[in-house]
C-alpha positions as CSV (number, residue, x, y, z in Angstrom):
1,X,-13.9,-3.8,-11.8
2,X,-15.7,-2.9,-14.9
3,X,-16.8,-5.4,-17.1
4,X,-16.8,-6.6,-21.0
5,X,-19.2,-8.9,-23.1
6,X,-17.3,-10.6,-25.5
7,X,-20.9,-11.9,-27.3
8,X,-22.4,-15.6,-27.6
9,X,-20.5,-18.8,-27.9
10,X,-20.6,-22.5,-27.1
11,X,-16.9,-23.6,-28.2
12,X,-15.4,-23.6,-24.5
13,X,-15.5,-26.3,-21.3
14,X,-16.6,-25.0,-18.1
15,X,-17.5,-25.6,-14.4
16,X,-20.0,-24.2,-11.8
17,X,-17.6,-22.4,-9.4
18,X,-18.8,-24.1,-6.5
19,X,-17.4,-24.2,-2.4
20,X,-15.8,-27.7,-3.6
21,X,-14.1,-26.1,-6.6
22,X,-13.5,-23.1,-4.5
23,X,-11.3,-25.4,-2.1
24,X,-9.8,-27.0,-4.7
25,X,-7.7,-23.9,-6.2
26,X,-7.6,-23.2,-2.3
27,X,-9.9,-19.8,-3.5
28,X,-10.8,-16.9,-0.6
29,X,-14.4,-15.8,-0.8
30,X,-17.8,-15.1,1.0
31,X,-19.5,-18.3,1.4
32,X,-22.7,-16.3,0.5
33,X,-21.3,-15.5,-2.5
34,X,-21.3,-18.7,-3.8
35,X,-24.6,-19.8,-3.0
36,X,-27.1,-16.9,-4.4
37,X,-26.0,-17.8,-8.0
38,X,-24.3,-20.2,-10.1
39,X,-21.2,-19.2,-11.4
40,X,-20.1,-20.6,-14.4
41,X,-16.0,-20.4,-15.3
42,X,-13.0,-21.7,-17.5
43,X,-10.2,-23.0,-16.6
44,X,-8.3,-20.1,-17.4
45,X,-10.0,-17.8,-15.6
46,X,-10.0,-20.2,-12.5
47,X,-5.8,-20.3,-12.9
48,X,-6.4,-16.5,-12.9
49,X,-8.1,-16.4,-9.7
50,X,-5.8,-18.8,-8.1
51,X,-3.0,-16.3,-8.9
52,X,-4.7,-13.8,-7.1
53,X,-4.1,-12.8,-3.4
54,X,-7.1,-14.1,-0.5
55,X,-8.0,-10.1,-0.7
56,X,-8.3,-9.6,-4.5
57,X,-9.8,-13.1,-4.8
58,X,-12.9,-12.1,-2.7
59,X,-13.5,-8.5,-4.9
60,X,-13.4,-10.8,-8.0
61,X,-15.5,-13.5,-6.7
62,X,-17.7,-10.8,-5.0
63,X,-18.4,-8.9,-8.7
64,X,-18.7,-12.3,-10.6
65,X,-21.2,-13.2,-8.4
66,X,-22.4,-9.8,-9.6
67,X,-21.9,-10.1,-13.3
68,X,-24.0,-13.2,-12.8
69,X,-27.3,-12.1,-11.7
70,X,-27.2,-8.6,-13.5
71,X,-24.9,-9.2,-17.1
72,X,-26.6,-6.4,-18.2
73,X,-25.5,-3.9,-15.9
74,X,-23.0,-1.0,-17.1
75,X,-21.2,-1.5,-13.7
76,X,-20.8,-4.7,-11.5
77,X,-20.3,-2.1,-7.9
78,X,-22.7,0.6,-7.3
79,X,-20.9,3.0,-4.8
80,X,-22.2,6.0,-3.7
81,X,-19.9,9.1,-3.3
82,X,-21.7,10.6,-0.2
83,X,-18.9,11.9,2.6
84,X,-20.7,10.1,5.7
85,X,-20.3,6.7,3.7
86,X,-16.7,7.0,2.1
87,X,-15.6,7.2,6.2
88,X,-16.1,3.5,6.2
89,X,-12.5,2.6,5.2
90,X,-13.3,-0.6,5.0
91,X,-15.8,0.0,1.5
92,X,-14.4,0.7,-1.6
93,X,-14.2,3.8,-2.6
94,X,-14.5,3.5,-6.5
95,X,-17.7,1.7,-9.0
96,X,-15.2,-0.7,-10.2
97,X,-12.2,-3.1,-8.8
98,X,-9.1,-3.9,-10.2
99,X,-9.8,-6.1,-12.9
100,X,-12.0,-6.8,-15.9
101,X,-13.9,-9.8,-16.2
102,X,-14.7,-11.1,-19.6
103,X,-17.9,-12.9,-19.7
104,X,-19.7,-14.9,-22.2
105,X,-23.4,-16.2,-23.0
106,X,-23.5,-19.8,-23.6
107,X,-26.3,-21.1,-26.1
108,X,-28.5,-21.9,-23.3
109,X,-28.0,-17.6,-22.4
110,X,-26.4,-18.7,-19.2
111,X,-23.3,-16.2,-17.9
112,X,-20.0,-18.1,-18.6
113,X,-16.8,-15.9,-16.5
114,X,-14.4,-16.9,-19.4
115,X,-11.8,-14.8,-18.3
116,X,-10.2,-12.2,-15.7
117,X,-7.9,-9.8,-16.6
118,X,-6.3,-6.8,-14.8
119,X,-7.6,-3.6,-15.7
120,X,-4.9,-1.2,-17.0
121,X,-7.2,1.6,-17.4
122,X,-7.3,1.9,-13.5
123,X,-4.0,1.3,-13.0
124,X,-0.9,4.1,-12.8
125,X,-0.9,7.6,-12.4
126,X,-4.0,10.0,-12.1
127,X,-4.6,13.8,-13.3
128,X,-6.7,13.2,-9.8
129,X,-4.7,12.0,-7.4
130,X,-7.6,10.6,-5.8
131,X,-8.2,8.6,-8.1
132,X,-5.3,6.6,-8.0
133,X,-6.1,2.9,-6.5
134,X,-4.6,1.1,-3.7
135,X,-2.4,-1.4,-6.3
136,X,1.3,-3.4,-6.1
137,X,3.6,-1.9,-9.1
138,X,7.0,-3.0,-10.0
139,X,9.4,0.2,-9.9
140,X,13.2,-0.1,-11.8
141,X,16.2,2.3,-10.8
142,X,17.3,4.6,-13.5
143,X,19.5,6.4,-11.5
144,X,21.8,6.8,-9.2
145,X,21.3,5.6,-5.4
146,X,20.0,7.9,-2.8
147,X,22.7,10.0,-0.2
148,X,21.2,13.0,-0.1
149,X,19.7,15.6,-1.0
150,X,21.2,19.2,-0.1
151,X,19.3,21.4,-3.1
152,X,16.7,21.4,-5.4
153,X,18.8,19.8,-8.3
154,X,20.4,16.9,-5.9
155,X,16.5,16.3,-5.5
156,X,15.7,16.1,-9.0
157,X,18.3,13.7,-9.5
158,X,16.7,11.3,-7.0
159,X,13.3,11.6,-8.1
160,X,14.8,10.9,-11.3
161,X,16.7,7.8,-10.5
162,X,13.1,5.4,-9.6
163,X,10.3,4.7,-12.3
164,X,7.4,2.7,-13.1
165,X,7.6,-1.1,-14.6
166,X,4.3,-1.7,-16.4
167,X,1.0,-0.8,-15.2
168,X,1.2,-3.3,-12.3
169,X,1.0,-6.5,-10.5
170,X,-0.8,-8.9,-8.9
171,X,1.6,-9.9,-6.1
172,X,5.4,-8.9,-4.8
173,X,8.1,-9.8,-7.2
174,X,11.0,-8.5,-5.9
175,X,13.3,-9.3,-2.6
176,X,12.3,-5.5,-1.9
177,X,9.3,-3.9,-1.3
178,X,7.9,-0.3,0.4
179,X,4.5,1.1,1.6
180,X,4.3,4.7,1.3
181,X,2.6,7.5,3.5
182,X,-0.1,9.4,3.4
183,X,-0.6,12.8,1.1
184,X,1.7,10.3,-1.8
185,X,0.6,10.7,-5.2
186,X,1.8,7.6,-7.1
187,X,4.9,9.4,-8.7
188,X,6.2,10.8,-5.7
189,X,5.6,7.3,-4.0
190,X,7.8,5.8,-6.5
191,X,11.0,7.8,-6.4
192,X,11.2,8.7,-2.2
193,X,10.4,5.2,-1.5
194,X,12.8,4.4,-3.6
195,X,15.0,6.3,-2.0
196,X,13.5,5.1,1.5
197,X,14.9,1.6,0.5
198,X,17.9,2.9,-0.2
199,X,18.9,4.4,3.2
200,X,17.0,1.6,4.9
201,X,19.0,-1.3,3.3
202,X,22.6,0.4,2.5
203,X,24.3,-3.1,2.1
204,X,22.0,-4.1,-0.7
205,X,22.7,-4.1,-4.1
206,X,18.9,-4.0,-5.9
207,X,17.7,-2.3,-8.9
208,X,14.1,-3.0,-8.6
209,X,11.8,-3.0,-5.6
210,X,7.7,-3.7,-5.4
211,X,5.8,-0.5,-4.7
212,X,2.2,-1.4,-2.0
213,X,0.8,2.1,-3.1
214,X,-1.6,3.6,-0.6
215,X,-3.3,6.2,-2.2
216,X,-4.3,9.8,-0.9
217,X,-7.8,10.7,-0.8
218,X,-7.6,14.0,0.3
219,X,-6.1,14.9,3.9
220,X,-9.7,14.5,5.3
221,X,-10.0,11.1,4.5
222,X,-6.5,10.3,4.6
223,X,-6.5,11.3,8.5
224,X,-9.9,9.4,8.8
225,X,-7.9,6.2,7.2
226,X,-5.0,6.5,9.7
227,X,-7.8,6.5,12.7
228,X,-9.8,3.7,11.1
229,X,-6.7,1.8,11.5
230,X,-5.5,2.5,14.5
231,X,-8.9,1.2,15.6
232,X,-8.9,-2.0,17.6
233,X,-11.7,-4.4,15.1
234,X,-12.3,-3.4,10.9
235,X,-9.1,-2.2,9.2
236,X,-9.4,-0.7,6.2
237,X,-9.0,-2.2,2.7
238,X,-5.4,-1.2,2.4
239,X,-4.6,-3.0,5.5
240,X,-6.4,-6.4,4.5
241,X,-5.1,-6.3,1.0
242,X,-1.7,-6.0,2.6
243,X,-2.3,-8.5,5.0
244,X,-3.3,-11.1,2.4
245,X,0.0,-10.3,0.7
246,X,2.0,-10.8,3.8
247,X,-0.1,-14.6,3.3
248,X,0.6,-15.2,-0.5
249,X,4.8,-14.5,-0.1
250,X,4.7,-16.3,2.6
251,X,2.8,-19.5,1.0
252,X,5.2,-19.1,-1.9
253,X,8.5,-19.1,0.3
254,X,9.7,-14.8,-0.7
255,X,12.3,-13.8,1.6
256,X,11.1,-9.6,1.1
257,X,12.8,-7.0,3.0
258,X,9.9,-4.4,3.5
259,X,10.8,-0.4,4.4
260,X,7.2,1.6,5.9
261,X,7.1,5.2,5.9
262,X,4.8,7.8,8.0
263,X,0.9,6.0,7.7
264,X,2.9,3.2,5.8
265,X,3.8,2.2,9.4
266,X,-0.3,2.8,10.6
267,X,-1.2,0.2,7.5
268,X,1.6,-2.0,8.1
269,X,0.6,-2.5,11.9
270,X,-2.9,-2.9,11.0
271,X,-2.0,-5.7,8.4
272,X,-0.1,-7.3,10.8
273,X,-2.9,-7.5,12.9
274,X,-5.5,-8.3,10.2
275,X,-2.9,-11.7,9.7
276,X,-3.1,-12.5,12.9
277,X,-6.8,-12.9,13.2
278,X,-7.2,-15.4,10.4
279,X,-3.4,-16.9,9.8
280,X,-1.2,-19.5,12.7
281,X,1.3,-19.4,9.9
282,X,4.6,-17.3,10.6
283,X,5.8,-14.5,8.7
284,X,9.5,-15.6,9.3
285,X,11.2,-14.4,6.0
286,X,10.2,-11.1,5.6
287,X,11.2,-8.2,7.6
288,X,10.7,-4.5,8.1
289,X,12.9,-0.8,8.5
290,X,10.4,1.3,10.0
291,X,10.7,5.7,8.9
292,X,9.3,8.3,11.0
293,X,6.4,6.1,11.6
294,X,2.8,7.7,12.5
295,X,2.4,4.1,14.3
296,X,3.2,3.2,17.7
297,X,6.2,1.7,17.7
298,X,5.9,-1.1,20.6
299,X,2.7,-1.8,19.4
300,X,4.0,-2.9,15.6
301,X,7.0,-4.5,17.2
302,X,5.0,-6.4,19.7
303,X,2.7,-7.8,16.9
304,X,5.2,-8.5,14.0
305,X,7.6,-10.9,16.7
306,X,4.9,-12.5,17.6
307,X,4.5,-13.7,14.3
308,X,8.0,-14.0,13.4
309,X,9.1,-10.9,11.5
310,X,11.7,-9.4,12.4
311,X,11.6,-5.5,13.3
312,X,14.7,-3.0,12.5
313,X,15.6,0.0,14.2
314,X,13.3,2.8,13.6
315,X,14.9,6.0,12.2
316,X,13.2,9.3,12.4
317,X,14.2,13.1,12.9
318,X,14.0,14.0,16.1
319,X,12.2,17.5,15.2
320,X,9.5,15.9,13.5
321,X,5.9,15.6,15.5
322,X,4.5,12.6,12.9
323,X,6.7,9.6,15.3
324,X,6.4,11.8,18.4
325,X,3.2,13.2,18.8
326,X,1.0,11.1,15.7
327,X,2.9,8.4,16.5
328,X,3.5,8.8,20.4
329,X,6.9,7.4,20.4
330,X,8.2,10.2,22.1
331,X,5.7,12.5,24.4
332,X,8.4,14.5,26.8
333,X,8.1,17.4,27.2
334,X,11.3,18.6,25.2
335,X,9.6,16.5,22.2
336,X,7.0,18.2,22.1
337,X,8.2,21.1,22.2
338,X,10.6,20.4,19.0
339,X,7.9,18.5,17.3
340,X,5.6,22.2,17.8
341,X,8.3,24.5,16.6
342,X,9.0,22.4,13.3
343,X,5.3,21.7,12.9
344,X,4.8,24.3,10.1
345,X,7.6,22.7,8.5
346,X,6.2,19.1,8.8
347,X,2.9,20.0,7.7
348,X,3.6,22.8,4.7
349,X,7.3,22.6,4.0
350,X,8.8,21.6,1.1
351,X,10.7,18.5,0.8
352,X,14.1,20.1,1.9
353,X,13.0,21.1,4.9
354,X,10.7,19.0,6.4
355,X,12.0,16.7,9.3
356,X,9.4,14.0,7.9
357,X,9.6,13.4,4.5
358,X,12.9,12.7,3.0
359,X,14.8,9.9,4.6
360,X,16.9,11.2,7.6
361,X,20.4,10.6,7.5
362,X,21.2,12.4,10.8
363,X,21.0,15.9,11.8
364,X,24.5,17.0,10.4
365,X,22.6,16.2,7.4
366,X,19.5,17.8,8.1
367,X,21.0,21.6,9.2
368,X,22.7,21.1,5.7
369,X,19.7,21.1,3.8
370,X,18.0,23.7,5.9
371,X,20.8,25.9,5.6
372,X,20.9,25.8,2.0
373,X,17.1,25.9,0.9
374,X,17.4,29.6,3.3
375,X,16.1,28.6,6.8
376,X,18.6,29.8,8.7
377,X,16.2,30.3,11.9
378,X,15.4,26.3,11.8
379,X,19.1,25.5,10.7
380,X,19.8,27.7,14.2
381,X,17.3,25.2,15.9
382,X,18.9,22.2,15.0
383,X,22.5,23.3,15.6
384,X,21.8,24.0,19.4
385,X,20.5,21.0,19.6
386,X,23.2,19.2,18.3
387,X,25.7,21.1,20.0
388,X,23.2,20.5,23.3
389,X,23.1,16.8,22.7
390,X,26.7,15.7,21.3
């Protein structure tokens, strides 16, 4: 969160952001963070932070507090880029959150938080993928829905048919919502989640969905977020930002039918269990289609009854090693060695013919698109296995 000073004035009301205040607007924070300093605020910006989920409330609070004992600072985080450090998942990656806080000097020079505003110059798509940030973004349909993709011009037509709806939001909006995989630059999140939703609720008729985008930082560290979470204890910040959203539509009564794809699943099971350390409250209206998942599947399903969500059936290709092997969902011996074969597929193909990536509509479907991108070796594979198996 960078910051902006907006120069002296004493023609606004104000309180000390205090633990009673705090509790009042029913406010998430680090009791320590409201102790080293007094914070002074506005009403407006306390309506701000009250609109905020418990995650994004304790960043804000956390660089107030900040702001506060160093306003002259050029940046309220000091991060350090080192390799060793950005494997803590849990620590944020960039020198600035999500939001700008507007600050003021009163006449007695005391720091007065006058308002808190999300920062659109972090928000949307990055010439760096990795520097994309883990937001929520409303995405419309402009196009058709998804059933299939058989060449590189049915593709274009479904990454066509999604785009983005502002520069983001602070919580889900929509009845819909997705949580992409890993290796997902924000525009390719948008339209194959899209199309995700699509295949995951067929029935419904919805022309706008709420996009949890989990950013890629590199395979490294992308493979080093998917272990972090997996991890029994700390999940990682996309996990307890998610978590806290689970809490906010809850609290507010959304009925949100979620779709998880690849590490989507990994974060989703995490936030689930991030929930359930500090929340008694059930997650009964929202539910979840699970897609090739890198998670263990009894594992999410075990945690997400217990607190009431439903769970639908998984769907995943049956060639690709992400659910099987990543995943263990499937370690038999004929698993693996289908998951091997197509391996070089999963990991460097191109959309058409990878087992993992678009959503699988069966493997009628799947030899198609083989077939006609020119693999007819792989196209072989998967016909004697359908004509083994049906």
């Amino acid at each position: 969160m960078t910051w902006k000073h907006s120069g002296k004035t004493s023609a606004f009301d104000y309180v000390n952001l205090d633990q009673k205040i705090a509790q009042t607007y029913n406010l998430s924070y680090d009791p320590l963070d409201l102790k080293t300093s007094r914070i002074a605020i506005t009403k407006q910006a306390l309506d701000m932070l009250a609109n905020l989920n418990q995650f994004d409330q304790q960043q804000v609070i956390k660089e107030i507090n900040f702001v506060c004992n160093n306003p002259n600072s050029c940046s309220s985080v000091k991060h350090s880029t080192l390799p060793f450090k950005r494997l803590f998942r849990s620590r944020n990656q960039f020198k600035s959150y999500h939001y700008l806080i507007d600050f003021k000097l009163n006449v007695d020079n005391q720091v007065v938080i006058h308002d808190i505003y999300l920062d659109v110059n972090v928000t949307g798509p990055k010439q760096r993928e990795s520097l994309e940030r883990n937001m929520l973004y409303n995405v419309k349909r402009q196009g058709t829905n998804f059933n299939g993709a058989w060449d590189n011009d049915e593709l274009q037509k479904n990454k066509d048919s999604w785009a983005l709806s502002g520069s983001g939001t602070t919580q889900v909006t929509n009845h819909h919502a997705a949580v992409n995989g890993m290796q997902n630059s924000l525009n390719k999140a948008v339209w194959l989640m899209g199309a995700h939703l699509d295949v995951a609720y067929p029935n419904d008729a919805f022309d706008t969905y709420t996009l949890f985008h989990n950013p890629t930082d590199r395979m490294l560290y992308d493979v080093v977020e998917c272990i972090f979470d997996k991890r029994k204890g700390t999940k990682s910040q996309n996990a307890q930002h998610l978590a806290a959203i689970f809490f906010q539509s809850q609290q507010q009564g959304k009925k949100i039918k979620w779709v998880v794809h690849s590490q989507g699943a990994i974060i989703f099971t995490a936030a689930l269990e991030e929930y359930a350390k500090t929340h008694t409250s059930k997650l009964s209206s929202q539910q979840v289609v699970v897609h090739s998942p890198g998670a263990h599947l009894p594992r999410l399903h075990s945690t997400a009854t217990r607190l009431g969500m439903s769970v639908n059936k998984a769907n995943s290709n049956p060639f690709d090693l992400v659910p099987n092997i990543a995943g263990q969902n499937n370690l038999s011996p004929s698993s693996l060695v289908r998951s091997l074969k197509f391996m070089g597929l999963t990991l460097f193909g191109t959309e058409l013919t990878s087992p993992h990536t678009l959503p699988y509509l069966g493997l009628e479907s799947y030899h198609t698109q083989l077939r006609v991108s020119g693999n007819h070796r792989r196209a072989q594979d998967v016909l004697n296995y359908i004509e083994k198996n049906t």
